[in-house]
Every structure is written in structure tokens, then in C-alpha cells.
C-alpha positions as CSV (number, residue, x, y, z in Angstrom):
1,X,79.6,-31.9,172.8
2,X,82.6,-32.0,170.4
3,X,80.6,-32.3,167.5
4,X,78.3,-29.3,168.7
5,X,81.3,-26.9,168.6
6,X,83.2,-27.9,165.5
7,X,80.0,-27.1,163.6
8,X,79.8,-23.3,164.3
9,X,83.7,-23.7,163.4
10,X,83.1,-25.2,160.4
11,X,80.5,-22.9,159.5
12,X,82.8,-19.6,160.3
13,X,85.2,-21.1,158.1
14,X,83.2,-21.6,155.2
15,X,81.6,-17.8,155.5
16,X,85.1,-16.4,155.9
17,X,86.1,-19.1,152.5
18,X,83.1,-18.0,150.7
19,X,84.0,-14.2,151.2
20,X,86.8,-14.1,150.5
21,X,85.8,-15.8,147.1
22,X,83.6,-13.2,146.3
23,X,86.0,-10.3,147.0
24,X,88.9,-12.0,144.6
25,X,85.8,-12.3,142.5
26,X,85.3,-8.8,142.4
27,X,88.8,-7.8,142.4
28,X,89.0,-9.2,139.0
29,X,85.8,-7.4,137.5
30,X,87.4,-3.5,138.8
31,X,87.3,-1.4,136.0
32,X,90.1,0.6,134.7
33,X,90.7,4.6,135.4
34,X,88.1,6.5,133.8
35,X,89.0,8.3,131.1
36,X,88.3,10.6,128.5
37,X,90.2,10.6,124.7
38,X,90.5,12.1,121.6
39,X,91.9,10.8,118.5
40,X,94.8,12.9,116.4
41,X,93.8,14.1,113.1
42,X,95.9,15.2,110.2
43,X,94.5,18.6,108.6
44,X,96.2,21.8,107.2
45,X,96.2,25.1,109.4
46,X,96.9,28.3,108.3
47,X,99.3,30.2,110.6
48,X,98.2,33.6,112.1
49,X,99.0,36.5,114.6
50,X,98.0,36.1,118.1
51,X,96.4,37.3,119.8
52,X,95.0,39.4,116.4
53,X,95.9,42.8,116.7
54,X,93.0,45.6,116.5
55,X,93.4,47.8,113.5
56,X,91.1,50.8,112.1
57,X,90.0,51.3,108.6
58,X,91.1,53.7,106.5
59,X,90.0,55.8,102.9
60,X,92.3,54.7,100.2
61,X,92.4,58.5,99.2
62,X,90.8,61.5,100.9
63,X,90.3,64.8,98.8
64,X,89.1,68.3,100.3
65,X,87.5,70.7,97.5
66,X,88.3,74.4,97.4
67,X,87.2,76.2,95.2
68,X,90.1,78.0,93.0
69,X,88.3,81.5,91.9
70,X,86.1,83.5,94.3
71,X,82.5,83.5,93.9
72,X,79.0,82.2,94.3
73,X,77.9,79.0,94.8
74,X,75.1,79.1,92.1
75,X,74.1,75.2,91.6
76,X,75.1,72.0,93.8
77,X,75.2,68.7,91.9
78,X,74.9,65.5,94.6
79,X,73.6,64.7,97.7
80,X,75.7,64.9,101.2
81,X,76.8,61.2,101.1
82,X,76.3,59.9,97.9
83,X,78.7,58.0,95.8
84,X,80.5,60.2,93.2
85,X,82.8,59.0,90.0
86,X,86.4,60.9,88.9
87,X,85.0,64.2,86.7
88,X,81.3,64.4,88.2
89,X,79.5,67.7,88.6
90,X,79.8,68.8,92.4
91,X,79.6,72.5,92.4
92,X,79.1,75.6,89.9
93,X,80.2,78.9,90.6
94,X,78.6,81.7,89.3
95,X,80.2,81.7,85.9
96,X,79.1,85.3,84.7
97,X,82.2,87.3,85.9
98,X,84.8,84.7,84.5
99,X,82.5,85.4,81.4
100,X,82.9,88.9,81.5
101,X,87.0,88.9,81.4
102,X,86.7,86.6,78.8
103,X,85.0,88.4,76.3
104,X,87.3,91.3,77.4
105,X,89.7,89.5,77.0
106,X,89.4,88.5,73.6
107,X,88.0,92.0,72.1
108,X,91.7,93.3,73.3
109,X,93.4,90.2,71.5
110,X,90.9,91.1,68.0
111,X,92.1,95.4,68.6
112,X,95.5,94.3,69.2
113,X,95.6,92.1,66.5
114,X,94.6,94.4,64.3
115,X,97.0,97.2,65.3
116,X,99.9,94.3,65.2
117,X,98.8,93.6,61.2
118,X,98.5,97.5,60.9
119,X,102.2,97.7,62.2
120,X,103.4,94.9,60.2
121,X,102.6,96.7,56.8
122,X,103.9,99.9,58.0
123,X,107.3,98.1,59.0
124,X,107.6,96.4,55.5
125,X,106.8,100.1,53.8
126,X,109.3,101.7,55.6
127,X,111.7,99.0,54.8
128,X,111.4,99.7,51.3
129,X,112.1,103.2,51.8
130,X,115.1,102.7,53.8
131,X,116.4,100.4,51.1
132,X,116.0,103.2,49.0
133,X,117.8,105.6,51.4
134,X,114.8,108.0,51.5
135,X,114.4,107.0,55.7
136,X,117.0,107.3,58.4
137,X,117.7,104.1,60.8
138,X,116.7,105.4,63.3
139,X,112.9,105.8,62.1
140,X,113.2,102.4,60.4
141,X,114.1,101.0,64.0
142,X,111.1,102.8,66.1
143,X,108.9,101.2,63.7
144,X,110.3,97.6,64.2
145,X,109.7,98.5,68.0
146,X,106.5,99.6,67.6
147,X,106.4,96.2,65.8
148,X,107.5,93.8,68.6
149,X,106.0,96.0,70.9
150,X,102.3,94.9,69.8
151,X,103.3,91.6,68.9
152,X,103.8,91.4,72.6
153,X,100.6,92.8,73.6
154,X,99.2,90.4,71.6
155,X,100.6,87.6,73.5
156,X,99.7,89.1,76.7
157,X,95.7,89.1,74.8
158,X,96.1,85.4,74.4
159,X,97.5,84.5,77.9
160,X,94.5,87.0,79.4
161,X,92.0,84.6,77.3
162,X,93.9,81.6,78.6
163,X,93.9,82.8,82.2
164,X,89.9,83.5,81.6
165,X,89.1,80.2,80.0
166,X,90.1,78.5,83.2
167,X,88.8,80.8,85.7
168,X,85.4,79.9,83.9
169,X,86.3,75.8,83.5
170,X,87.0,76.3,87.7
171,X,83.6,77.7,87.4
172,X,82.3,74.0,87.1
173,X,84.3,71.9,90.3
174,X,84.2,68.0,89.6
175,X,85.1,65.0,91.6
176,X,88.7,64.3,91.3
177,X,88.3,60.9,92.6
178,X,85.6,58.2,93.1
179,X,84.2,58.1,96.5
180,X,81.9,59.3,98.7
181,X,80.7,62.6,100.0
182,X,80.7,63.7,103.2
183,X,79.1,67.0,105.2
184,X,78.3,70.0,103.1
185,X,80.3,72.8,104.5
186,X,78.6,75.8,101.7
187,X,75.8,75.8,100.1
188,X,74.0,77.2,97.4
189,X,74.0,81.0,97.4
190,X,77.6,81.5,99.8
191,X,80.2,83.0,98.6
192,X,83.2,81.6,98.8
193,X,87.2,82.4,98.6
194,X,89.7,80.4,97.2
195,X,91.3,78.9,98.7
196,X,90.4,79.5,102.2
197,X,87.1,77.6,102.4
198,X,86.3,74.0,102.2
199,X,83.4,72.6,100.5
200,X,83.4,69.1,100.7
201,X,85.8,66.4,101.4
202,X,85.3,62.9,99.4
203,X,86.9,59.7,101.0
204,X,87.7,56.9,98.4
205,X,86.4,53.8,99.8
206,X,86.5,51.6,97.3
207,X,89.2,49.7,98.0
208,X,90.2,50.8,100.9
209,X,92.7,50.3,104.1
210,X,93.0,48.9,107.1
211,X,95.8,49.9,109.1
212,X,97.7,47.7,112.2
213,X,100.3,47.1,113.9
214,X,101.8,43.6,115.0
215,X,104.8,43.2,117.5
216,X,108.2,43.3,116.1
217,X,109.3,40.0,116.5
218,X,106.9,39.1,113.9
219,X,108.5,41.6,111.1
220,X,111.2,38.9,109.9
221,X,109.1,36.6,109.2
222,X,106.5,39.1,107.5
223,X,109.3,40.0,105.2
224,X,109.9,36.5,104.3
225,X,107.1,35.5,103.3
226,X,106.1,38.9,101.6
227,X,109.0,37.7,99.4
228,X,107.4,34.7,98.3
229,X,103.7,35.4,98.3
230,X,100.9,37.8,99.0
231,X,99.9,38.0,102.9
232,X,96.5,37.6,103.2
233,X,94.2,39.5,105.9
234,X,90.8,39.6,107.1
235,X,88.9,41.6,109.4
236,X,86.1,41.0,111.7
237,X,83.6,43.5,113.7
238,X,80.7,43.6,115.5
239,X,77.2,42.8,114.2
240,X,79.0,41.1,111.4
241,X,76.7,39.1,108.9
242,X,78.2,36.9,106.5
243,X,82.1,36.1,105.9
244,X,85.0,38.4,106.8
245,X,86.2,41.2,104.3
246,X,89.2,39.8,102.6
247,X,92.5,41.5,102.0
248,X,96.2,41.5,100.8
249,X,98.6,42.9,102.9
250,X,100.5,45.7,100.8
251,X,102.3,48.2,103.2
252,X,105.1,47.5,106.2
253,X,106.3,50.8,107.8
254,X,109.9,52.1,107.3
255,X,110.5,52.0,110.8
256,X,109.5,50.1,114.4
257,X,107.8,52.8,116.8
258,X,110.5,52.5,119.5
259,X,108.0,54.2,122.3
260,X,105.4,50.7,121.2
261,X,107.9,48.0,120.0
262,X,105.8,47.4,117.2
263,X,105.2,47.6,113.3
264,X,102.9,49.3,111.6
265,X,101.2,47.8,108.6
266,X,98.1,48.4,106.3
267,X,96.1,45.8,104.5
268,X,94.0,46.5,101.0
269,X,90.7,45.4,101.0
270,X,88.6,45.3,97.5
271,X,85.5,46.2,99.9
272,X,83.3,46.5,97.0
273,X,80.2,46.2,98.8
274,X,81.1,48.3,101.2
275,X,81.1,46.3,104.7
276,X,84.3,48.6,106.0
277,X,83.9,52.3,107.2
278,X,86.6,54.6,107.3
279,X,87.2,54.9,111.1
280,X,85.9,51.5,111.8
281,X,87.7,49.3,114.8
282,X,88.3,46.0,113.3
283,X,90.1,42.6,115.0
284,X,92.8,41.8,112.2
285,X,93.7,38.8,111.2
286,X,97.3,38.0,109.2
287,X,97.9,34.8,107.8
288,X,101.4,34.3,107.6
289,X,101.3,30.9,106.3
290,X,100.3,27.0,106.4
291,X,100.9,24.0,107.7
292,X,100.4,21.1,105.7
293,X,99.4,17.5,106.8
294,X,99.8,18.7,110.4
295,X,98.6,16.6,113.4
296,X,96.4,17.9,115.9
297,X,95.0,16.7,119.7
298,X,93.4,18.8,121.8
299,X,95.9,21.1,124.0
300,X,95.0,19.3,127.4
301,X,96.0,16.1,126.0
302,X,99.9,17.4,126.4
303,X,101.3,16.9,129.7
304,X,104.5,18.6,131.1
305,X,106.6,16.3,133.1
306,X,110.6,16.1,134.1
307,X,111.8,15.0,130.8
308,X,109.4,17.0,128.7
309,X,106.4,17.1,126.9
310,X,104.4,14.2,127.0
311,X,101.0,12.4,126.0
312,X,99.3,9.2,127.3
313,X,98.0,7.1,124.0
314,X,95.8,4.7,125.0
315,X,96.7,1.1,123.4
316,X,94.6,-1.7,121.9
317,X,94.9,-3.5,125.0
318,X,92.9,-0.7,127.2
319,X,96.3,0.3,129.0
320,X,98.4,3.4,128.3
321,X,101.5,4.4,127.3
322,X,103.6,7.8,128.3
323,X,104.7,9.2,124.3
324,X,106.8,12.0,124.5
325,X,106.2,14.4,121.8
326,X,107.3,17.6,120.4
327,X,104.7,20.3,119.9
328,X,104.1,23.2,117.6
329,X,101.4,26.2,117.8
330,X,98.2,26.5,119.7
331,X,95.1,27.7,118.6
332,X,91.8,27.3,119.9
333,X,92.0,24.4,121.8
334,X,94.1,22.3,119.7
335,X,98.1,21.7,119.9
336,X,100.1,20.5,116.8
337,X,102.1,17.4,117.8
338,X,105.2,17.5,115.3
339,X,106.9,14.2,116.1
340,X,105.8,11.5,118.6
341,X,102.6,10.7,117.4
342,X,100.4,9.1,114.9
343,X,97.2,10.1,112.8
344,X,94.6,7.9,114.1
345,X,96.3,7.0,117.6
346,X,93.6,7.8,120.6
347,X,95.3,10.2,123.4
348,X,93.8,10.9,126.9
349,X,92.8,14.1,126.9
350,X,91.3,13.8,130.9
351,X,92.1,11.9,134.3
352,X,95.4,11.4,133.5
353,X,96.2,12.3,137.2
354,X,95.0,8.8,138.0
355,X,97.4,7.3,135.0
356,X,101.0,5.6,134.7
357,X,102.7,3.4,132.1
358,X,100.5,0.2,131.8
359,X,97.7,1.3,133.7
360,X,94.5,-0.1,132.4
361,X,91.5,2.3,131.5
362,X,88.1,2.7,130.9
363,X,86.7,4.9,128.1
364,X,84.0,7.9,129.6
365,X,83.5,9.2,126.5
366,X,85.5,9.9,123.2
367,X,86.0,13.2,121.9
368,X,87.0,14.5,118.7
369,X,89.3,17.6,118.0
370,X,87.5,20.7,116.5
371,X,89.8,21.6,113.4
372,X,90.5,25.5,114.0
373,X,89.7,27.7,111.7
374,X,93.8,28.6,111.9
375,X,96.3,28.7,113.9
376,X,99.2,30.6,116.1
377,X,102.3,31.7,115.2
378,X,104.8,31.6,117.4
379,X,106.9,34.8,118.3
């Protein structure tokens, strides 16, 4: 009877040996926190503006023609919009009254001319004769006037043809700058009255500006570097194909708009095949300078805790450590880390809720920083 209840014993024994075997068995195959990483990489990112302010494009030069003489608009030489050079044909006034007071104006300098020689050989007679005592002074000096008095008339002939000679070159209005048209305001066969009406206005767009402004807690360091280099800027719109325009910065304001709290700047771009429109809304981008050999993680690697900024690096051994670092700008999705870490060294970058020193891991997945393009600079 003995013997028949030490078995069952026995045999609750072993089942209670036997699992609790298999559970320290198990206990020793539980994996580590799962984990994602990164790896920090050393790369060189050019410090910008953000967020990039919005700027508008601007003509290098805008002209408006008037004409300078009243007339007709007999001939016009270009299209509404087409591209013009410095001293192209644009308009021609009807040239035939300028004509007219030229030619009057030079058959009064050939009569007056002619009287002024006349008067000149009179004088010299009757300068003889006065030598000779056979005239009075008085009749030798009304001669002399007579003298200077045409002399002047003649002048006044010669500042008349002058005067016409340019009201028939403003006959012919040119471009005074390269650009490009814009609307036709008179046409062929109007009159027109100098200087009231406009004709055309030209806007040089080649190269042209784009105008900005940028907080002005940036402007001391926008002087420094202006002092050591050329700024360089580039601009970005919609339904852009290909690259963004480059630029140099090349104007800072006088003065900080105290109703805005910001700086107004303007940026030259070469724009020679014409991808920027005067009026244009373009997101601006200022690069203010670069970091070399910098190190990069992405941002949700860094954790904030009670002494700092921190990052867990995950060790050869599978566990973590807690690095405390010192961080730099942000851009995109990727933090510079500018003491406390390595190039190469693997970082958690997600689950580090579930983390401590020494806590052992398991690898989900490993990923690796995108390099941005640039990077912030801090106000």
C-alpha cells in the first residue's frame, strides 16, 4: 500500500523537477530588448537658415521709356516681350518736323554767317578810317556792336541746329538697358507727349535679384562671414526641374525693420537661362557656412535625461551603455554629436524606453543616417 502511494509522489516530483528544468532552460535562451540602431557617420554639412525664409525675385534694373519730343509713333521695332540689347531700335517718332527746324535752323546759321563776315570787313574798314581820324568813336563803336551783335546770333544758329539735331536723334528711342519688354502702352500711329506718356517699361533680368529677409539674430553672423567670403544662396519653387538657381549674397539693409524684427537682404543670381521671374515667390536658402568632419546620428537617437543629453551605444557585447554627448544643429532628421561619440560607434535610435546601463539587446533592424543636404544654424 506504501509502495502504491510513493509512486504518484515520486512521479509529481519528477514533473515539478523536469519543469522547472525547462523553464531555467528557457530563461537562459530570452532574448534581449529589441531594438533598432544607427551608426554615426562623419560627413561635412553646410550651415543654413531655418526655417528658409520666402523671398520674391526682383529685376536687376527696371527702365520706363517716354518719349522726350512730342509726336507720332511712326514705326515700332520689337515684339511685346522679347529680349532687347542696350542701344536697340524700339520706337521712331515721326522724324519730319525735327527735320523741318533743322534745316531752318541751319539756313539762319549760313544768312547769319554771312552777315557776321559782311560785318567783320566793315569793322576792319572803319578801323582804318578811324586810324586816320576821318571817323568819329562813336561810329567806330556801333560798328564793333553791330559786330558782336551778329556774332551772337550766330551762336544762337549753332545752339538752334544743336537743339534740332537731338530732337531728331530723340526721333529714334533705343533700349537703354538689356532686358525684356513688357506690355505696349502706344502704338503705331498715337501721338504722344513727352514726358507724360509711357511706352514701354523693360526689366533687366539678366542677372537678377532675389530679395529676403532673415531674423535679426542671424545679422552678426551674416556680417562675419560676409567679411571672409562670399554667402552663397539658392532658391527653390514650385514645378522646379533640375537644380536650384545659384546665387551670392550681395546686399544687407542699413537698418532692422523694427515693426518685423528682421533684416532685409537681396541675393544676385546669374539666372542666365532664365528660371527666375521678376515677382516670383521663392523658399531661400543662405548658406552661412560648413562644418567639417562633423558627426551625425539620427535626431531620435539623443535622449534628454537629468544630467543632460544622452545616447545609448550599443557595445560589442550586445549590451548598452548611457554616453552623454553634447550636440550641435539639426537638420532633417539628423543631430550633430560634437563630443561624446565616435565615427563608426552603433547608437539606438528606438526602444530605448525598455533600456538601462548593461541591459542586453537584440538588433530589429539597422539603420543608416541620411546625410542632409545641409544643415541648421542655430539663432
Amino acid at each position: 500500500m506504501k509502495n502504491f502511494i510513493l509512486i504518484p509522489i515520486l512521479t509529481l516530483v519528477a514533473a515539478m523537477l523536469a519543469n522547472g528544468c525547462s523553464r531555467n532552460a528557457n530563461k537562459g535562451m530570452v532574448a534581449g530588448a529589441p531594438v533598432l540602431v544607427a551608426q554615426a557617420v562623419e560627413t561635412n554639412l553646410p550651415v543654413q537658415i531655418d526655417p528658409p525664409p520666402v523671398g520674391h525675385v526682383m529685376p536687376y534694373s527696371t527702365v520706363t521709356i517716354h518719349s522726350q519730343i512730342q509726336g507720332m509713333i511712326s514705326e515700332v521695332h520689337f515684339q511685346e516681350g522679347q529680349e532687347v540689347k542696350k542701344g536697340d531700335l524700339l520706337f521712331t517718332i515721326d522724324p519730319r518736323p525735327a527735320q523741318a527746324a533743322l534745316d531752318q535752323a541751319s539756313a539762319a546759321l549760313e544768312r547769319d554767317s554771312a552777315q557776321l563776315e559782311y560785318a567783320k570787313i566793315n569793322f576792319a574798314r572803319e578801323q582804318k578810317l578811324f586810324d586816320e581820324k576821318l571817323i568819329s568813336q562813336d561810329e567806330l563803336d556801333t560798328n564793333r556792336a553791330n559786330q558782336d551783335a551778329l556774332a551772337g546770333t550766330v551762336a544762337a544758329d549753332r545752339a538752334a541746329i544743336t537743339n534740332a539735331l537731338l530732337s531728331l536723334d530723340y526721333c529714334l528711342i533705343r533700349a537703354p538697358i538689356d532686358g525684356r519688354t513688357g506690355n505696349l502702352q502706344s502704338y503705331a500711329g498715337n501721338v504722344v507727349k513727352a514726358p507724360d506718356d509711357i511706352l514701354l517699361t523693360i526689366n533687366q533680368i539678366h542677372p537678377i535679384y532675389v530679395a529676403f529677409a532673415v531674423p535679426e539674430q542671424y545679422l552678426p553672423v551674416i556680417k562675419k562671414e560676409m567679411q571672409e567670403k562670399t554667402l552663397k544662396v539658392s532658391a527653390t519653387f514650385q514645378n522646379q526641374e533640375g537644380p536650384p538657381p545659384q546665387g551670392d549674397l550681395t546686399f544687407v539693409d542699413n537698418s532692422v525693420d523694427m515693426t518685423t524684427g528682421t533684416i532685409q537682404l537681396k541675393a544676385t543670381f546669374p539666372n542666365e537661362t532664365s528660371e527666375l521671374w521678376p515677382g516670383q515667390f521663392v523658399q531661400v536658402t543662405l548658406t552661412l557656412s560648413e562644418l567639417t568632419d562633423a558627426i551625425i546620428v539620427p535626431a531620435q537617437a539623443v535622449q534628454t535625461g537629468q544630467n543632460g543629453q544622452f545616447v545609448y551605444v550599443v557595445k560589442p557585447d550586445q549590451t548598452v551603455e548611457e554616453r552623454p554627448v553634447t550636440v550641435g544643429i539639426t537638420y532633417q532628421g539628423a543631430t550633430v554629436v560634437q563630443s561624446g561619440l565616435k565615427t563608426g560607434e552603433t547608437v539606438v535610435t528606438d526602444g530605448q524606453l525598455r533600456l538601462a546601463p548593461g541591459v542586453k539587446v537584440t538588433v530589429k533592424s539597422s539603420i543608416q543616417p541620411a546625410v542632409p543636404a545641409s544643415a541648421t544654424a542655430a539663432p
